[in-house]
N, C-alpha and C positions, 0 to 999 in steps of 0.2 A: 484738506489740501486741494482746493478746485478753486482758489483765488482767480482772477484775470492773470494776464500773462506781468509778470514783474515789471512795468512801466520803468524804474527807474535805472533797472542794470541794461533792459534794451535802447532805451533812450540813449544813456550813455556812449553804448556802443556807437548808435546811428551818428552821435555826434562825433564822435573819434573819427569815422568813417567817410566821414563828409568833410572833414580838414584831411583825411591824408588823402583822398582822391581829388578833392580842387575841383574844377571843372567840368574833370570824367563823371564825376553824380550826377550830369544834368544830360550826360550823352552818351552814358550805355543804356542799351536799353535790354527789357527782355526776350530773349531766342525763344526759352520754351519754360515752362511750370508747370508739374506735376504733385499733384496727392495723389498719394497710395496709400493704403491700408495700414503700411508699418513706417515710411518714409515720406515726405516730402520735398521735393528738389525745386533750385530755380536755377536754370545757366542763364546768365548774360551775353550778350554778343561779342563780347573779348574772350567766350570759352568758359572764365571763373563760373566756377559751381559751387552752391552749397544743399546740405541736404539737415533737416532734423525729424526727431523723433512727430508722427501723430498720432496723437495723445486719441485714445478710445471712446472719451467720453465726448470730444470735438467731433468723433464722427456720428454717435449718436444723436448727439443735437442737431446734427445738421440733417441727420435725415428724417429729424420729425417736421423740419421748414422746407423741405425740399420743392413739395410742388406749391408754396407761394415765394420761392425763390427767384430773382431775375436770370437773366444771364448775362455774365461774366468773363470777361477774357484779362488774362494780368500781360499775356505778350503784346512788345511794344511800348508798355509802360517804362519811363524810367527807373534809372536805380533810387534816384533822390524819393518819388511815388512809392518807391517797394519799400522801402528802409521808415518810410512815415509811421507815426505813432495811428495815422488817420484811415492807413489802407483798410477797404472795404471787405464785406464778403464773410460767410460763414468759418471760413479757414485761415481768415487773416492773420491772425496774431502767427501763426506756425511758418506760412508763407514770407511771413517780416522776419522773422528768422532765419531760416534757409537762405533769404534774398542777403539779411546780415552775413551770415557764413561764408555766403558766395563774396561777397565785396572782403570778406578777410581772408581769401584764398592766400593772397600775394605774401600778406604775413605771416601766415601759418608754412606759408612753403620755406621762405629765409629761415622758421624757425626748426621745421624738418630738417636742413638741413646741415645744421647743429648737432644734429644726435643720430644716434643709432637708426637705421632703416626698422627695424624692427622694433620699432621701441613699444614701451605696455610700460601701464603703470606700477606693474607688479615689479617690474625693474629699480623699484624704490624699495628696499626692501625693509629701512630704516623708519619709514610710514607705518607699519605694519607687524612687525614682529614685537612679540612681546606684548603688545598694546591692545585696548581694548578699542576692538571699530565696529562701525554701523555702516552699514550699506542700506541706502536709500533706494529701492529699485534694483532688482535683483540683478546682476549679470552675471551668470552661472559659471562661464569658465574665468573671469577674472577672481571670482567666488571659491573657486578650486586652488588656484594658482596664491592665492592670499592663505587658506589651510594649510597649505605647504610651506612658507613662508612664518609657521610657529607664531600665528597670533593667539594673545591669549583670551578672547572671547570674539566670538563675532555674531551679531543683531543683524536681522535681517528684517526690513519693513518695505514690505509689497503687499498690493491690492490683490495683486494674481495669484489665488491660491493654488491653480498649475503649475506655477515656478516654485512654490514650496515641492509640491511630491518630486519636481524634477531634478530641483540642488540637492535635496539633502545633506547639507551645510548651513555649519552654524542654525540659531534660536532664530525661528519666525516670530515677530513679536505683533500685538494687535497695533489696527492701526489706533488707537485710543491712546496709546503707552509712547505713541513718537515723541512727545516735548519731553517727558521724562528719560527715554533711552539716549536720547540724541546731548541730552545734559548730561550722562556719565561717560561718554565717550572719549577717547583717547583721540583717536582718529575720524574723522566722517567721510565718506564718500557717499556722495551726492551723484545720480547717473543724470542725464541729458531731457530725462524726462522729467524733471522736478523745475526744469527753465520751462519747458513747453507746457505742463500744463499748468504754470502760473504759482508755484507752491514753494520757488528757493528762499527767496525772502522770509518768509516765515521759518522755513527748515533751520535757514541760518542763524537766526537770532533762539534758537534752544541751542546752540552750540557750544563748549564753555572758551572763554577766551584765550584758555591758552590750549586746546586741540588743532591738530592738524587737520586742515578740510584740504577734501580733493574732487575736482568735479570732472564728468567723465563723460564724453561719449560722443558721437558725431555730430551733436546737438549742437554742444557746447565750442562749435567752430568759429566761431567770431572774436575779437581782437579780447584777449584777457583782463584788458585796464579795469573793467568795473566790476571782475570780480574779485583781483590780487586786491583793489581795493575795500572789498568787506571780509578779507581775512582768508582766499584762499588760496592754497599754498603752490596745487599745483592744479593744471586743466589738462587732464587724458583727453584728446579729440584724435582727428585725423583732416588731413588735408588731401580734395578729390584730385585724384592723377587722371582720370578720364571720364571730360563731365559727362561725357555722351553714353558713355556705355552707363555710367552711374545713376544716367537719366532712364535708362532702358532698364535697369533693375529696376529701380522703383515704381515704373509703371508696368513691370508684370509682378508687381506683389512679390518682390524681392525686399529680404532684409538686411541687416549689418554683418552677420556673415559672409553674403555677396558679395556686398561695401566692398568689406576686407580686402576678400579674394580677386576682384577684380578690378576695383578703381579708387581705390582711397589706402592713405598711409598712414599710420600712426604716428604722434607727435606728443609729447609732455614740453609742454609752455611751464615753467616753474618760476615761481616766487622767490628767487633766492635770499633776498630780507627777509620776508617771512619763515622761510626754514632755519635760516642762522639765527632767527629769535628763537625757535622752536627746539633748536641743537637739534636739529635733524639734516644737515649737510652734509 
């Protein structure tokens, strides 16, 4: 699961994103870009922010290139440049993302504000109970919140053997056993970090056709078209409420926790054709 980044679902986006801003693609530019440890962010000059996950093994590669690396600046680059399938640089694929997210603020906000302030995934509970799910990437308290909730198995495939002694929820399974766990499932959740490091496209296609897939997490902030189109039902993100402070976690090595608490919202984007195929509405 270390493919390149899914060329066809960010393409996608870039190009949904490029028709619904018009002209703006060619004249925001960028204020500021940050990698950190757990996060990376880019605000544009109209404010819009996004941030995703960076992926551990992008920063080890990069810091075995480091000292024959050039230097690099992304501010001042347009969005049309950020959003390219061609941007440069050791971190680019996660940065193309982030820069996506940020140009999907405006939709994700119309779509916040549709629903509960508070919203979580776990708020579906028709996903979940009864059924058997996989989570892709462990996220410990939505992991809590879903055992509560009366699912009747739940698979757990992460790299990070941390996050096993920490959940203690639900069967860790090896990673060797994902095509075959991910084909009995009921349910799948997918977290934020299966777009970043390059590895949905594959996840998705062990999926059976008629489970409910749900993809999750601040990553997955960009417009949902090219993912309700390979089958999934709903996208757990969040849209930033203050890119500045959101910019100032991330570069002191702040995580989604932080997010939360101080500058980002939760939002469930859903598939409603897909769940009424699924009788889960």
């Amino acid at each position: 699961m270390t493919a390149p980044a899914p060329a066809g679902i960010l393409d996608e986006a870039a190009e949904q994103l490029s028709k619904l801003h018009g002209d703006a693609i060619e004249k925001l530019a960028v204020e500021q870009a940050v990698v950190g440890v757990f996060f990376t962010g880019v605000r544009f000059s109209d404010g819009s922010t996004g941030v995703a996950y960076t992926p551990p093994e992008m920063i080890q590669r990069a810091s075995t290139r480091i000292l024959g690396d050039r230097p690099r600046s992304y501010r001042g680059r347009t969005a049309a440049q950020m959003i390219s399938s061609s941007l440069d640089g050791h971190f680019a694929p996660v940065v193309r993302l982030a820069a996506l997210n940020a140009l999907s603020a405006e939709y994700l906000a119309r779509a916040a504000g549709e629903h509960a302030p508070a919203n979580d995934l776990s708020n579906m509970p028709k996903l979940f109970t009864g059924r058997r799910v996989c989570m892709v990437g462990a996220i410990v308290p939505l992991l809590k919140k879903i055992s509560q909730l009366g699912a009747a198995q739940i698979a757990i495939i992460d790299r990070k053997k941390e996050t096993e002694a920490e959940a203690g929820l639900g069967s860790f399974v090896p990673l060797e056993q994902t095509a075959q766990v991910l084909s009995e499932c009921q349910t799948a959740v997918l977290t934020g970090a299966t777009i970043a490091n390059g590895s949905i496209e594959e996840l998705l296609g062990y999926i059976p056709a008629d489970a409910a897939i749900a993809v999750v997490g601040p990553t997955a902030g960009f417009v949902p078209e090219p993912l309700f189109r390979r089958g999934v039902a709903v996208v757990g993100t969040v849209t930033i409420t203050d890119g500045i402070r959101a910019m100032e976690i991330i570069s002191e090595g702040g995580g989604a926790l932080e997010l939360f608490r101080h500058s980002a919202r939760k939002v469930n984007l859903v598939n409603q054709p897909r769940l009424a195929a699924l009788g889960l509405c």
